[in-house]
VMD Tcl script that draws the C-alpha trace (Angstrom):
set ca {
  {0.00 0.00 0.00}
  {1.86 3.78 -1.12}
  {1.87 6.00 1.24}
  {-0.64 9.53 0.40}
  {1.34 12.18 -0.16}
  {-0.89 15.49 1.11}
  {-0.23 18.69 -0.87}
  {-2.11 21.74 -0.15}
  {-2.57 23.83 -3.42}
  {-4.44 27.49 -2.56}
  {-5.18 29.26 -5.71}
  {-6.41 33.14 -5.73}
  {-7.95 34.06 -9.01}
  {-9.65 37.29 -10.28}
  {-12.96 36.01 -11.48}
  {-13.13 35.62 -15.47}
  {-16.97 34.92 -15.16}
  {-16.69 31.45 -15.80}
  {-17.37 28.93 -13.08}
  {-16.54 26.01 -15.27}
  {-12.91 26.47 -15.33}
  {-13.09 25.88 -11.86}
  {-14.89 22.56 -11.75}
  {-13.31 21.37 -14.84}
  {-11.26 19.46 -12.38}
  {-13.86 16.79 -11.30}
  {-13.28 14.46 -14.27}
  {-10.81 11.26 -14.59}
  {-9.06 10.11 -11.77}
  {-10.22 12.97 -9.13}
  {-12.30 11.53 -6.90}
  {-13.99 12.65 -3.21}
  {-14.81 15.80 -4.07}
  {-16.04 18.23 -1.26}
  {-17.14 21.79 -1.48}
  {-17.16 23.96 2.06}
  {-18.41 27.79 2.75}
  {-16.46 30.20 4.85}
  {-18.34 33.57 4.82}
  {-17.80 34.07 1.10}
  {-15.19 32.15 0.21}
  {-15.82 28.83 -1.48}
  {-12.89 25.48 -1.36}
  {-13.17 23.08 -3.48}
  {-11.30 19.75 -1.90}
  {-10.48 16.25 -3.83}
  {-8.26 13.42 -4.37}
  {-5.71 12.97 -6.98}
  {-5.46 9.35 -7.42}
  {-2.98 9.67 -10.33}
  {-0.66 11.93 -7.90}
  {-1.81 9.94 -4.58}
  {-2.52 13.56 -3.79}
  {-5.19 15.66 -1.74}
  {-5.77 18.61 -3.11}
  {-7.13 22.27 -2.11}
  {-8.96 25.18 -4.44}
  {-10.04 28.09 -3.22}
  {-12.28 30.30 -4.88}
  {-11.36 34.03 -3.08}
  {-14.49 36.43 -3.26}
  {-14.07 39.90 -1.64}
  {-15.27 40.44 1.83}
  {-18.91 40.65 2.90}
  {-19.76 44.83 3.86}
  {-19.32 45.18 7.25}
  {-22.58 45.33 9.35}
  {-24.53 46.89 12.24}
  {-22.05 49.88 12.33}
  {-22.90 52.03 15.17}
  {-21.47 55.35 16.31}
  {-20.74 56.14 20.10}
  {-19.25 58.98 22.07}
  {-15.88 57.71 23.58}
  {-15.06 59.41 27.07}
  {-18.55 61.41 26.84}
  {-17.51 63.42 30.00}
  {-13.82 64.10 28.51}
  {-12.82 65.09 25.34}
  {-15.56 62.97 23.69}
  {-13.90 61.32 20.39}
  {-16.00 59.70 18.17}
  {-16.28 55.97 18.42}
  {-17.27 53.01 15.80}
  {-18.22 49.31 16.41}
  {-19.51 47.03 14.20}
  {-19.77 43.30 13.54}
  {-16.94 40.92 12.88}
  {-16.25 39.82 9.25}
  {-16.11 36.19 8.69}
  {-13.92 35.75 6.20}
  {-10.75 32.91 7.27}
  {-8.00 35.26 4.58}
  {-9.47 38.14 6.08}
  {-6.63 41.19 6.95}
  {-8.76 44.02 8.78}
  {-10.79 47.02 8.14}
  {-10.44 50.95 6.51}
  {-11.55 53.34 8.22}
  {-12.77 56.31 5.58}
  {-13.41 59.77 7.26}
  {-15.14 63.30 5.47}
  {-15.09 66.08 6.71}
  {-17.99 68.80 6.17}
  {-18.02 68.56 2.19}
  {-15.19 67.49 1.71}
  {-14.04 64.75 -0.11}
  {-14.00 60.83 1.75}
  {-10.19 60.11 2.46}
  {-8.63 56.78 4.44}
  {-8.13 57.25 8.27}
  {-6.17 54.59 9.17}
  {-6.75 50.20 9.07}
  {-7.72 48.11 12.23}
  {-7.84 44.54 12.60}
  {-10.19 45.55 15.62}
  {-14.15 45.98 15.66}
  {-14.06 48.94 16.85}
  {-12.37 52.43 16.21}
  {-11.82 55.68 18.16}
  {-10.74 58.76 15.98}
  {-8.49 60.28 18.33}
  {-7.93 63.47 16.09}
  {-11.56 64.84 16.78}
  {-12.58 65.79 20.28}
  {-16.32 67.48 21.34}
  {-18.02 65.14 18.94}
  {-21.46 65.16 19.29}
  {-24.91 63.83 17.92}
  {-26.92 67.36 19.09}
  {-25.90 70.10 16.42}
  {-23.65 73.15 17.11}
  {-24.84 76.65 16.01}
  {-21.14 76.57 13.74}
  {-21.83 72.75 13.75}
  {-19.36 70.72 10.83}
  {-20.56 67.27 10.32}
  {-18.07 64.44 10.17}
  {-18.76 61.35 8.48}
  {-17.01 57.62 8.89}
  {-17.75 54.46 7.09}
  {-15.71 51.47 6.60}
  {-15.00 48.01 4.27}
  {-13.30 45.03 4.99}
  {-9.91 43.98 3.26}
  {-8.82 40.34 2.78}
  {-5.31 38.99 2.69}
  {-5.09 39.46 -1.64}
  {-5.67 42.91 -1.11}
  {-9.88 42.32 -2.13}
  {-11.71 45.24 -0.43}
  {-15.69 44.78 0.56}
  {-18.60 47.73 -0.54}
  {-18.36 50.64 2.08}
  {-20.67 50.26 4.73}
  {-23.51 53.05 5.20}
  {-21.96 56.56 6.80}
  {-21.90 57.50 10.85}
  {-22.06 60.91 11.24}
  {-21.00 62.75 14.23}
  {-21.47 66.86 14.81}
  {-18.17 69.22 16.14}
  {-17.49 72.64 16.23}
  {-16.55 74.56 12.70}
  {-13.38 76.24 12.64}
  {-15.04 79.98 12.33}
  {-15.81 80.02 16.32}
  {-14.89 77.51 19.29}
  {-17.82 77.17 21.10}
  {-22.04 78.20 19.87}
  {-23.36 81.68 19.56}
  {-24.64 82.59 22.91}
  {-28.40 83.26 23.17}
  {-29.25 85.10 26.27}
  {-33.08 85.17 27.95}
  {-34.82 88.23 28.76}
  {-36.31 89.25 32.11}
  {-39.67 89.63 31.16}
  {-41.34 87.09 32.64}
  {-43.28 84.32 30.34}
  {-44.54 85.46 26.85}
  {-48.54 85.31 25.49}
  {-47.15 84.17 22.20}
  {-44.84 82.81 19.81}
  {-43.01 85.58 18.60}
  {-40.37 86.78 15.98}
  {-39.20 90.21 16.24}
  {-37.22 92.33 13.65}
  {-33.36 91.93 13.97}
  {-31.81 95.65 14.67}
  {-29.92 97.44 13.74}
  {-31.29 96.45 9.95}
  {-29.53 96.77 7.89}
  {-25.95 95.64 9.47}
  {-22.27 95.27 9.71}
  {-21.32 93.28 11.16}
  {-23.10 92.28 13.73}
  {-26.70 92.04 14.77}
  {-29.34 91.27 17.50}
  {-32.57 88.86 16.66}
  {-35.17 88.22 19.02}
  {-37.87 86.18 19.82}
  {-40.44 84.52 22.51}
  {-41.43 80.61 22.98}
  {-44.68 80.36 24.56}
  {-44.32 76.94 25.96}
  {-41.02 75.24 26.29}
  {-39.54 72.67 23.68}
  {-37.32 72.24 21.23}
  {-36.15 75.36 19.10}
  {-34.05 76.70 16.23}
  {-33.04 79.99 14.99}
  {-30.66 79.38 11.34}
  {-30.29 82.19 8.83}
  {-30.78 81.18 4.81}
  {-29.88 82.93 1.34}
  {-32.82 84.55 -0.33}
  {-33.05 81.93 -2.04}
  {-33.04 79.02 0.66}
  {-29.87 78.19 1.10}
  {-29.25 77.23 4.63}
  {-25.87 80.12 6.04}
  {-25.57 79.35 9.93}
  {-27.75 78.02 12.77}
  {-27.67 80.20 15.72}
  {-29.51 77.64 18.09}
  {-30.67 74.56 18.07}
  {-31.92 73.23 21.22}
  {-34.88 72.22 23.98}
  {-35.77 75.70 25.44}
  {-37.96 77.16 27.90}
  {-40.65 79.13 27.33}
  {-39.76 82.94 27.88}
  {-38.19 85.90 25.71}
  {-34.56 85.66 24.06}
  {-32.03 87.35 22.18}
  {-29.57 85.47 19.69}
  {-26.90 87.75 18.07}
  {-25.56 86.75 14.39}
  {-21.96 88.16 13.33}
  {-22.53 87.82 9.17}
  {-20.46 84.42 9.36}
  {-21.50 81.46 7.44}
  {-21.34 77.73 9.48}
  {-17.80 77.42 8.56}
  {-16.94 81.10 10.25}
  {-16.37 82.18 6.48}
  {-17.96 85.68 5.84}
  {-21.22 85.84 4.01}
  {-21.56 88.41 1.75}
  {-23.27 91.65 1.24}
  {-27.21 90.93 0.23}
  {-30.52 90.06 1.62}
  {-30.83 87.25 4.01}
  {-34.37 84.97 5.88}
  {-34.07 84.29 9.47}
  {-36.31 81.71 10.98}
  {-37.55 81.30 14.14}
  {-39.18 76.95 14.08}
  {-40.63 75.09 17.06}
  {-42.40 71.96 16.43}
  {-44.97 72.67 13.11}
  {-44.45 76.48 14.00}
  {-42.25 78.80 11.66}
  {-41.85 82.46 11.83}
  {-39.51 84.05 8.42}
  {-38.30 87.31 8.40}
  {-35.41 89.43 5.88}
  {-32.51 91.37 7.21}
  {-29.60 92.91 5.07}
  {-26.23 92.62 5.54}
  {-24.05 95.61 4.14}
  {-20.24 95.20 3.76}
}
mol new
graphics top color blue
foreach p $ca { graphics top sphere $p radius 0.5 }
foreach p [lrange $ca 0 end-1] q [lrange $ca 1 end] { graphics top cylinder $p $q radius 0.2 }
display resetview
């Protein structure tokens, strides 16, 4: 009786849409064929009884997407970095993961490669899901990479809010002493018209969430002075003729809006350079 010799043959091809090429094989002497799964990777296993030889195809598909990607705040009370998990790949040849990162509208650029679940993007502190009033949103999503270099469809963005680079913390709104309004209320921003700087305010009659965000003439959304819960009562907001990015806006007729649950108030104010 000869003794087996055992020879382990991996093959990585690109696929040439044919599948027959790769079962030509079971013909002639090849016997015991077996076919096995691994995530999406198929192996094809036989016996060469010619070549008293056991032999091993694989057929290497790129990874699976990555799923159930979720987006945390790491250190919340800290410096609060934005945070990604997501489910393992299961993939035997698999390497790790990229990490893709935009910023604003910019365009999507690799962060760095993990063989973790999980990623922390130490570069970005105050990250936040509430919006800022100079609030920059930044976007992550990620793919899986195999050990030939195959790269997986992007999974679906996590977007996290920070601070713009124009200002380093929201435009302050301040309340006014005058006790508890009879009505939602949008008064005209003074001085009107401006430069640079002017006052806008308004009155909640009961408390909830709010937003005040200036738009082009034509609707084109500029900054967001607030967006938050509020109390009911009488504020101020100020704006300083800076776009969400703290670039300058220019000269021209703007709409502020004062919204609160299915309640809108629109009014014009011009800015004069």
């Amino acid at each position: 009786m000869s003794l087996i010799q055992l020879q382990v043959i991996s093959i990585y091809s690109l696929w040439d849409g044919s599948w027959e090429t790769y079962f030509i094989v079971f013909s002639g002497s090849y016997v015991n064929q077996q076919l096995s799964v691994n995530s999406n990777d198929i192996y094809v296993l036989w016996i060469d009884d010619d070549e008293n030889t056991l032999k091993l195809r694989q057929r290497d598909f790129a990874p699976l997407t990555p799923t159930d990607i979720a987006g945390s705040i790491e250190d919340p009370s800290g410096d609060k970095h934005p945070r990604l998990d997501w489910n393992a790949n299961g993939e035997a040849d698999l390497s790790g993961y990229e990490i893709h990162k935009k910023v604003g509208s910019g365009n999507w650029a690799l962060l760095a490669t993990t063989a973790n679940t999980y990623y922390v993007d130490e570069t970005v502190t105050g990250a936040s899901f509430q919006q800022y009033s100079n609030n920059v949103v930044i976007s992550y999503k990620i793919r899986a990479k195999d050990l030939q270099n195959h790269l997986s469809d992007f999974s679906s963005p996590v977007d996290f809010n920070t601070r713009g680079s124009g200002q380093d913390k929201p435009i302050s709104w301040k309340p006014l002493d005058s006790g508890v309004p009879g009505e939602f209320s949008l008064l005209q921003n003074y001085p009107n018209p401006f430069n640079p700087l002017t006052t806008i305010q308004f009155s909640l009659k009961e408390a909830g969430p709010a937003e005040v965000a200036v738009y082009s003439i034509d609707g084109r959304g500029i900054a967001t002075l607030v967006n938050e819960f509020m109390e009911a009562g009488m504020y101020h907001v100020q704006w300083d003729g800076k776009d969400q990015q703290g670039n300058p806006a220019s000269s021209g007729m703007y709409l502020y809006q004062l919204k609160t649950g299915e309640q809108r108030l629109v009014k014009k104010m011009m800015l004069i350079k």
